[in-house]
C-alpha positions as a Markdown table, in Angstrom:
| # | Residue | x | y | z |
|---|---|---|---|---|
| 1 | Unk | 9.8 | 4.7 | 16.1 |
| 2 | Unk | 9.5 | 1.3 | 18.0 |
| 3 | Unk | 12.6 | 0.5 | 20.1 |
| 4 | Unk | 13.0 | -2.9 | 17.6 |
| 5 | Unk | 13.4 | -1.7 | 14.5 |
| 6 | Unk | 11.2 | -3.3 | 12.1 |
| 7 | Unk | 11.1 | -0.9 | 8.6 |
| 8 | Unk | 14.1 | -0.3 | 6.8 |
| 9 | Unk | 14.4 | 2.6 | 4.6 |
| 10 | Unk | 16.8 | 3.5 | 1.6 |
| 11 | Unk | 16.4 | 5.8 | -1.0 |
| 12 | Unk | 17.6 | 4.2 | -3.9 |
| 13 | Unk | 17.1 | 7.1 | -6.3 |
| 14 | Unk | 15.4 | 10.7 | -6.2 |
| 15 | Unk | 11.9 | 10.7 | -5.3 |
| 16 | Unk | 11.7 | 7.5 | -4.5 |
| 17 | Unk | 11.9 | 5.5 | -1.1 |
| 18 | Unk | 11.9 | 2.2 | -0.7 |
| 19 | Unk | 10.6 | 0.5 | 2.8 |
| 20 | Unk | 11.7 | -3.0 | 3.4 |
| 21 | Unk | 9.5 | -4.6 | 6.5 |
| 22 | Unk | 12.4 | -5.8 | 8.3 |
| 23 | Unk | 11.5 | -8.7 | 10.5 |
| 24 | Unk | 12.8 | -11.4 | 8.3 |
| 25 | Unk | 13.4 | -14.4 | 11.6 |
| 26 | Unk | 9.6 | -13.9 | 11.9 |
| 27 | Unk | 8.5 | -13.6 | 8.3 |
| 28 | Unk | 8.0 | -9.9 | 8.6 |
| 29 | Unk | 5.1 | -10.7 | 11.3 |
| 30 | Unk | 3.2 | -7.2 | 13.0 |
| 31 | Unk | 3.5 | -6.1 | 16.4 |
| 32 | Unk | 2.5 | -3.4 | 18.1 |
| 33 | Unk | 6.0 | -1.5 | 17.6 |
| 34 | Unk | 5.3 | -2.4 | 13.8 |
| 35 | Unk | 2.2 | -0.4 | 14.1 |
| 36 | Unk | 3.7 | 2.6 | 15.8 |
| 37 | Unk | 6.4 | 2.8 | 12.9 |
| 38 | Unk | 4.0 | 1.8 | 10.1 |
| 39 | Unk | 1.9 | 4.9 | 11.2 |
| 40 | Unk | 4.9 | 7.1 | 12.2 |
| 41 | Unk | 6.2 | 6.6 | 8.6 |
| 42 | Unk | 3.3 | 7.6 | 7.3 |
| 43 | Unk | 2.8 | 10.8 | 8.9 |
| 44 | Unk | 6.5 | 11.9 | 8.2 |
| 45 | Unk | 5.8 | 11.1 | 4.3 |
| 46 | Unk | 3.1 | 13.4 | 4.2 |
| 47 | Unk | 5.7 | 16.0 | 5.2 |
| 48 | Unk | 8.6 | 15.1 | 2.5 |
| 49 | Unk | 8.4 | 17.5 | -0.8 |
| 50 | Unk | 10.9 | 15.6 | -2.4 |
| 51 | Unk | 8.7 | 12.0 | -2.3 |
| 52 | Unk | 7.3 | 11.2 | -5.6 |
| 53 | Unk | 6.5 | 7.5 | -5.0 |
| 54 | Unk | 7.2 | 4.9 | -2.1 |
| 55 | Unk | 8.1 | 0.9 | -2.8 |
| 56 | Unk | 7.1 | -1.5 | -0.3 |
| 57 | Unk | 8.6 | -5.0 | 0.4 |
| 58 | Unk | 9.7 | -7.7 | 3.0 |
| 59 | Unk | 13.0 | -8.8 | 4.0 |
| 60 | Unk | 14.0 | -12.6 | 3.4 |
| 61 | Unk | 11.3 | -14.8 | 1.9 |
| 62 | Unk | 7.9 | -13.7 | 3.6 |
| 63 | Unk | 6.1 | -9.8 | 2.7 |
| 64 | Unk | 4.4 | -9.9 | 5.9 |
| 65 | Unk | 3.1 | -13.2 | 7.3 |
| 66 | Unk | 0.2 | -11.5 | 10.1 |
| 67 | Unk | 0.4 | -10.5 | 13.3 |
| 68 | Unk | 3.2 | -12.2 | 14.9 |
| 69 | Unk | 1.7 | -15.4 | 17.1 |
| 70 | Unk | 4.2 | -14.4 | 20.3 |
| 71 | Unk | 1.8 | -11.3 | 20.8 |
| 72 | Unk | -1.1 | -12.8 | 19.5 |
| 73 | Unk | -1.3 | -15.3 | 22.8 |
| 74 | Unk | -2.5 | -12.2 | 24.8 |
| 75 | Unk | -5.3 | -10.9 | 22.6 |
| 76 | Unk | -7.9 | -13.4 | 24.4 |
| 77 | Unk | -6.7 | -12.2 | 27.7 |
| 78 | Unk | -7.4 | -8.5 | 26.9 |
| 79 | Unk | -10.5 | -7.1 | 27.7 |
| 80 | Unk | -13.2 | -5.7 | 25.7 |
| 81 | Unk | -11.8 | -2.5 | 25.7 |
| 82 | Unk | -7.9 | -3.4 | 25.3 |
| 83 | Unk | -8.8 | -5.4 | 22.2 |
| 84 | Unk | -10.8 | -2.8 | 20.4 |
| 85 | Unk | -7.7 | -0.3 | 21.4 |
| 86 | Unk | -5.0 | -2.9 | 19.9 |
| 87 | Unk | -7.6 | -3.2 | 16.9 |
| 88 | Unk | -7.7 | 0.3 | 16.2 |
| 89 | Unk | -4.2 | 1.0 | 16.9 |
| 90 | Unk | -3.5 | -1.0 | 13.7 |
| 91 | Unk | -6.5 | -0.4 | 11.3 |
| 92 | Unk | -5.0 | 3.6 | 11.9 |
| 93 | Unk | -1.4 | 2.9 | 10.8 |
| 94 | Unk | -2.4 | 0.6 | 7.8 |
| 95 | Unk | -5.1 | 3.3 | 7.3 |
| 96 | Unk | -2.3 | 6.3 | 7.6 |
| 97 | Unk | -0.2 | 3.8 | 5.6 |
| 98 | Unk | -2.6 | 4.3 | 2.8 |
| 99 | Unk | -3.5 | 7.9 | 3.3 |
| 100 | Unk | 0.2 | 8.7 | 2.0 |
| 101 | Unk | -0.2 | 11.9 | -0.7 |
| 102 | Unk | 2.4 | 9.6 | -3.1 |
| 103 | Unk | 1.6 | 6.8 | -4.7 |
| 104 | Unk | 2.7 | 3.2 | -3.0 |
| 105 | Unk | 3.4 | 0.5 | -4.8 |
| 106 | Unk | 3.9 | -3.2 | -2.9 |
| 107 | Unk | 6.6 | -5.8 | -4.1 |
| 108 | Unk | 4.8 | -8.7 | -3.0 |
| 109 | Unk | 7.9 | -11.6 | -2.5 |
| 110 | Unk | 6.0 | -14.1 | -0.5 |
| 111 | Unk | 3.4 | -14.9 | 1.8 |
| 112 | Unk | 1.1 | -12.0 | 2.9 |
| 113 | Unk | -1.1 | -13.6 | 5.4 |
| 114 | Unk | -3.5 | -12.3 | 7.7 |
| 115 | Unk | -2.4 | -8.6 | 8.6 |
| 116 | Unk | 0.2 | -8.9 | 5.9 |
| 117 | Unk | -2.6 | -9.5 | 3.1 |
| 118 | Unk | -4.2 | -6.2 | 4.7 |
| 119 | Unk | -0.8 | -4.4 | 4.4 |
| 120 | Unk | -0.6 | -5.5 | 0.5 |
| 121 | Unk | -3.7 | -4.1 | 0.2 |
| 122 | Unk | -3.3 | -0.6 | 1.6 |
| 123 | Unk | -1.3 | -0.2 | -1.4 |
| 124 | Unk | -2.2 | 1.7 | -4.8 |
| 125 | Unk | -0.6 | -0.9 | -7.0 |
| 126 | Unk | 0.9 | -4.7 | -6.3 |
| 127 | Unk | 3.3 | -6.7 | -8.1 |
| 128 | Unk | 4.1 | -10.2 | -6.8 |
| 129 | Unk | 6.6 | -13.2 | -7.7 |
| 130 | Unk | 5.7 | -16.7 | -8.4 |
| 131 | Unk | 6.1 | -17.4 | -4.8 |
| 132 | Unk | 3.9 | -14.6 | -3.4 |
| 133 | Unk | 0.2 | -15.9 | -2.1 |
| 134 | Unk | -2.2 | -14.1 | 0.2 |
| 135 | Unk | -5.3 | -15.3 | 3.0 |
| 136 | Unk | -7.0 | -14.0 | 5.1 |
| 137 | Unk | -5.8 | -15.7 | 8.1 |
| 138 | Unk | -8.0 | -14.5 | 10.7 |
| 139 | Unk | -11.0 | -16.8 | 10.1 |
| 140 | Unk | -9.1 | -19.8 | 10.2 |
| 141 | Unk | -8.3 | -19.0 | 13.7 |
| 142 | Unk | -11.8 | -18.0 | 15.3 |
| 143 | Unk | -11.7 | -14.3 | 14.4 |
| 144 | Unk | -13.2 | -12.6 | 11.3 |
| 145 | Unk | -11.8 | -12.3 | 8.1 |
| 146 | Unk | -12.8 | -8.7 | 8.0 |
| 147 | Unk | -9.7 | -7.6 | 9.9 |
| 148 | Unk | -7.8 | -3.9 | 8.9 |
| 149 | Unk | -9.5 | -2.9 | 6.0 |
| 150 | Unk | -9.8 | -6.5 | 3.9 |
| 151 | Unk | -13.5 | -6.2 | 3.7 |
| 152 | Unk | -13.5 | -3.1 | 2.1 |
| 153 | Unk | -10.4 | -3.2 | -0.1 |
| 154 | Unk | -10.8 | -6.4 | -1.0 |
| 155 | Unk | -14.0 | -6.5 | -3.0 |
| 156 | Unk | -13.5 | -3.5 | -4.7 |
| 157 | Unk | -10.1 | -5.2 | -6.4 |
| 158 | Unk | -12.2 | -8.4 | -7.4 |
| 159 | Unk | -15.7 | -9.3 | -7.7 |
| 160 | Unk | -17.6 | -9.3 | -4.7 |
| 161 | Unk | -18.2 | -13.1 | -4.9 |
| 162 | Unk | -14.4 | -13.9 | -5.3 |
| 163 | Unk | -13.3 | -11.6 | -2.1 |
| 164 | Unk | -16.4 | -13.4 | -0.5 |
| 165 | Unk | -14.8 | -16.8 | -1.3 |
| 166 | Unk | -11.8 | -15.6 | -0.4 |
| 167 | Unk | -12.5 | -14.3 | 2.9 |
| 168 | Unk | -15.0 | -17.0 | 4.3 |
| 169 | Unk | -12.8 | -20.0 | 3.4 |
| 170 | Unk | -9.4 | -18.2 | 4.3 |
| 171 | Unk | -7.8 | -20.3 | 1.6 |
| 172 | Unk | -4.8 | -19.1 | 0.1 |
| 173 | Unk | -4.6 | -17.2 | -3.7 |
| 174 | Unk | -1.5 | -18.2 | -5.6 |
| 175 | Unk | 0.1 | -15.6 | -7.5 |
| 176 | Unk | -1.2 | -16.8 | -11.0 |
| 177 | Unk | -4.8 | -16.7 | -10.0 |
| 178 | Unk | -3.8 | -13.3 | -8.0 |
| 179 | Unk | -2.7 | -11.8 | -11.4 |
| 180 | Unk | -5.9 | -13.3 | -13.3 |
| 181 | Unk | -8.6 | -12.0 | -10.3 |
| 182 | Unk | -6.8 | -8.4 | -10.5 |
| 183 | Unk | -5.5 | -8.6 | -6.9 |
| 184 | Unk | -1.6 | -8.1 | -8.5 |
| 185 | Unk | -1.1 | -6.3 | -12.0 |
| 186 | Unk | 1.7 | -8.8 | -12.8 |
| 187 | Unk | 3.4 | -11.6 | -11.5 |
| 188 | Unk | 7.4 | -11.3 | -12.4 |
| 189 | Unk | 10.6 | -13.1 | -11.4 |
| 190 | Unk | 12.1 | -12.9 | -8.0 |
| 191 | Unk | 14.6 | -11.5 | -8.8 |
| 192 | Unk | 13.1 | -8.9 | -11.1 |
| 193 | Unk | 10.8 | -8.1 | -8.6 |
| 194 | Unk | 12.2 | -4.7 | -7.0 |
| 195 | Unk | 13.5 | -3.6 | -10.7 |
| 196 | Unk | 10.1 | -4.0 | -12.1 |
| 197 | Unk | 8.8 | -2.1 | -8.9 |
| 198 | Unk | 11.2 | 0.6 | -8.9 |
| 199 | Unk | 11.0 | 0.9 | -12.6 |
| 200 | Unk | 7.2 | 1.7 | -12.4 |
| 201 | Unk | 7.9 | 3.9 | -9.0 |
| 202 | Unk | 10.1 | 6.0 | -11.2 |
| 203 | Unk | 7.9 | 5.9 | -14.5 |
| 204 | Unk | 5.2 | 7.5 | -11.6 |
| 205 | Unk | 8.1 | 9.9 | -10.0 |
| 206 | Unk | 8.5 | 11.4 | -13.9 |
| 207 | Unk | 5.4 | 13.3 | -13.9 |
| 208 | Unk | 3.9 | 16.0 | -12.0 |
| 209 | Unk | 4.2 | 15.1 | -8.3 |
| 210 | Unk | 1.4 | 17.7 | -7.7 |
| 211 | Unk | -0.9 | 16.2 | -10.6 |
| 212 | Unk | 0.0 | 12.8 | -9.2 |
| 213 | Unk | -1.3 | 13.5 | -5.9 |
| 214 | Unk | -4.4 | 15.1 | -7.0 |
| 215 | Unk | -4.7 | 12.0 | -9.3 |
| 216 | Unk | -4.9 | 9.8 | -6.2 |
| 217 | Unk | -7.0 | 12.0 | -4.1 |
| 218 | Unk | -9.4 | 11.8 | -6.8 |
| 219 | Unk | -8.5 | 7.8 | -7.1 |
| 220 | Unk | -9.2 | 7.2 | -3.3 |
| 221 | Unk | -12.7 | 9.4 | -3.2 |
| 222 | Unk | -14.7 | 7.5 | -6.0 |
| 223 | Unk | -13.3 | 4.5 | -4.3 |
| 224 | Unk | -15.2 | 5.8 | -1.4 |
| 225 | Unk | -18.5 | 5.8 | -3.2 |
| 226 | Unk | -18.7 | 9.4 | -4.5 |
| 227 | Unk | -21.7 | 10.4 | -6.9 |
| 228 | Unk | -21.0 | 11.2 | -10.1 |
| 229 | Unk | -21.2 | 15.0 | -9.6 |
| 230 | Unk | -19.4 | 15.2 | -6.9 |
| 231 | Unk | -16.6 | 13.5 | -8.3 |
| 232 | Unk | -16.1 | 15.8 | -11.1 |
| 233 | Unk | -16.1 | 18.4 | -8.9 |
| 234 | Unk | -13.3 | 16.7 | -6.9 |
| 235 | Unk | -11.9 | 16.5 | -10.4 |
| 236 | Unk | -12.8 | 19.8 | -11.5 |
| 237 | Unk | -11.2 | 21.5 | -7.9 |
| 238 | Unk | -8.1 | 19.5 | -8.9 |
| 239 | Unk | -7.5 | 21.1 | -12.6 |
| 240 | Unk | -8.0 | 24.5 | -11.3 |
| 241 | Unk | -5.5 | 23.5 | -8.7 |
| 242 | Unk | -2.7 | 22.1 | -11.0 |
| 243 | Unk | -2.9 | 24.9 | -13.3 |
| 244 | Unk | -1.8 | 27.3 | -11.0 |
| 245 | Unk | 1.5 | 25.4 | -10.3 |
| 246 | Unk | 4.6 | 25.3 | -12.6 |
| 247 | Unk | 4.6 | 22.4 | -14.3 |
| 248 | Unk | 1.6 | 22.6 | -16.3 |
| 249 | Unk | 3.2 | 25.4 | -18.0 |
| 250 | Unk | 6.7 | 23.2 | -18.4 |
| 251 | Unk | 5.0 | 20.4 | -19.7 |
| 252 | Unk | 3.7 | 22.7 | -22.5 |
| 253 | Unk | 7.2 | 24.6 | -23.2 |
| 254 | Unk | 8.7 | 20.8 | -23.0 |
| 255 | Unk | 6.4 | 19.3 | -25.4 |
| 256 | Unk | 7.1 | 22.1 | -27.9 |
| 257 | Unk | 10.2 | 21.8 | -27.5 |
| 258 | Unk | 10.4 | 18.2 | -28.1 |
| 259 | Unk | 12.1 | 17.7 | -24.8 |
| 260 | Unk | 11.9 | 16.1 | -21.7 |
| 261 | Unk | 9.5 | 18.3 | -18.8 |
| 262 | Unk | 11.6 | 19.1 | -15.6 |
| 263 | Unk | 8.5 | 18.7 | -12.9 |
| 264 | Unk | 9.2 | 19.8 | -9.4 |
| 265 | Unk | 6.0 | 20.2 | -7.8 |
| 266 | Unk | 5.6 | 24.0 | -7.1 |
């Protein structure tokens, strides 16, 4: 981990994590320590049998407003080949970030700006407040909008035209027109913003953490651009995987039982 601390973990019931970007004087801003933890985190997640489903939110009033402006005063002084390092240091963490086998979900509180918008994207799932907006920052300030994975993610959430809107103007999308594009699933109150999110993180961490996972491996590949056939034989790999486990056969014995499945993964 960086030597500031800038994620906050809890765990604020089984199989679920929470991860708080902890930054809150800067409005959550990146820095390069961010990066290190952001992709750090993400590589010890891959390793937790016990994870079902991860919630991700900012401290204070701001998800994550960019790349924080202290550090950004150098990035014209790099060189060629110090920029494209500092570049790809982040597009791998928020590409780790996203890589996660469980499901993330992002509790959108305020502004995700820039970097920040990026990091709301990396996730499976977004729910926002009334508050929450998001820009791509980075064309506003000489630099391309295309910036950590936004030009991919983006336009496959809304219609190519409205991410193209989006990105060359860098305005800002308010959380109502969020929720009507399909960049959020739902707008809710602030302060029924992490009970909402955990609620749906645990309606996730219910099922078959196994035949979750293959779900979004599945997910992630035809978001790739898979052909047909090789999709349902990422699909087909998948069913033949999950019925070898344990809980296919407990969801059975659970169903004719008429009670609730015990899933553990195995």
């Amino acid at each position: 981990m960086s030597a500031e601390r800038t994620l906050s973990l809890t765990r604020p019931e089984p199989g679920v994590l929470l991860v708080t970007v902890d930054r809150p004087e800067r409005l959550n801003a990146m820095t390069v320590g961010m990066f290190d933890d952001l992709e750090q985190l993400a590589l010890d997640l891959r390793h937790d049998p016990d994870l079902r489903a991860v919630v991700l939110t900012g401290a204070g009033r701001a998800f994550c407003a960019g790349y924080d402006l202290d550090e950004a005063d150098e990035l014209a002084r790099l060189s060629a080949r110090g920029m494209l390092a500092r570049q790809e240091h982040g597009a791998r963490a928020l590409e780790a970030l996203r890589g996660i086998p469980q499901p993330l979900i992002a509790a959108v509180n305020g502004a995700a700006a820039g970097g920040g918008f990026a990091l709301a994207l990396a996730a499976c799932i977004r729910l926002a407040t009334p508050e929450a907006r998001f820009n791509a920052a980075m064309v506003r300030i000489g630099m391309s909008a295309g910036d950590l994975g936004i030009s991919w993610l983006l336009p496959r959430l809304v219609s190519p035209g409205i991410a193209a809107e989006i990105m060359y103007t860098g305005r800002f999308v308010g959380a109502e027109e969020a929720e009507r594009i399909g960049l959020v699933s739902r707008v809710v109150a602030g302060e029924a913003l992490l009970e909402e999110s955990l609620a749906l993180a645990r309606t996730i961490a219910a099922n078959s953490p196994f035949g979750v996972q293959l779900t979004k491996r599945a997910f992630h590949a035809n978001l790739d651009g898979l052909p047909l056939r090789a999709a349902m034989e990422l699909e087909n790999r998948g069913q033949a995987l999950a019925t070898r486990g344990t809980d296919m056969p407990e969801a059975l014995d659970a169903f004719k039982a008429k009670r609730a499945p015990q899933f553990t993964g195995a």
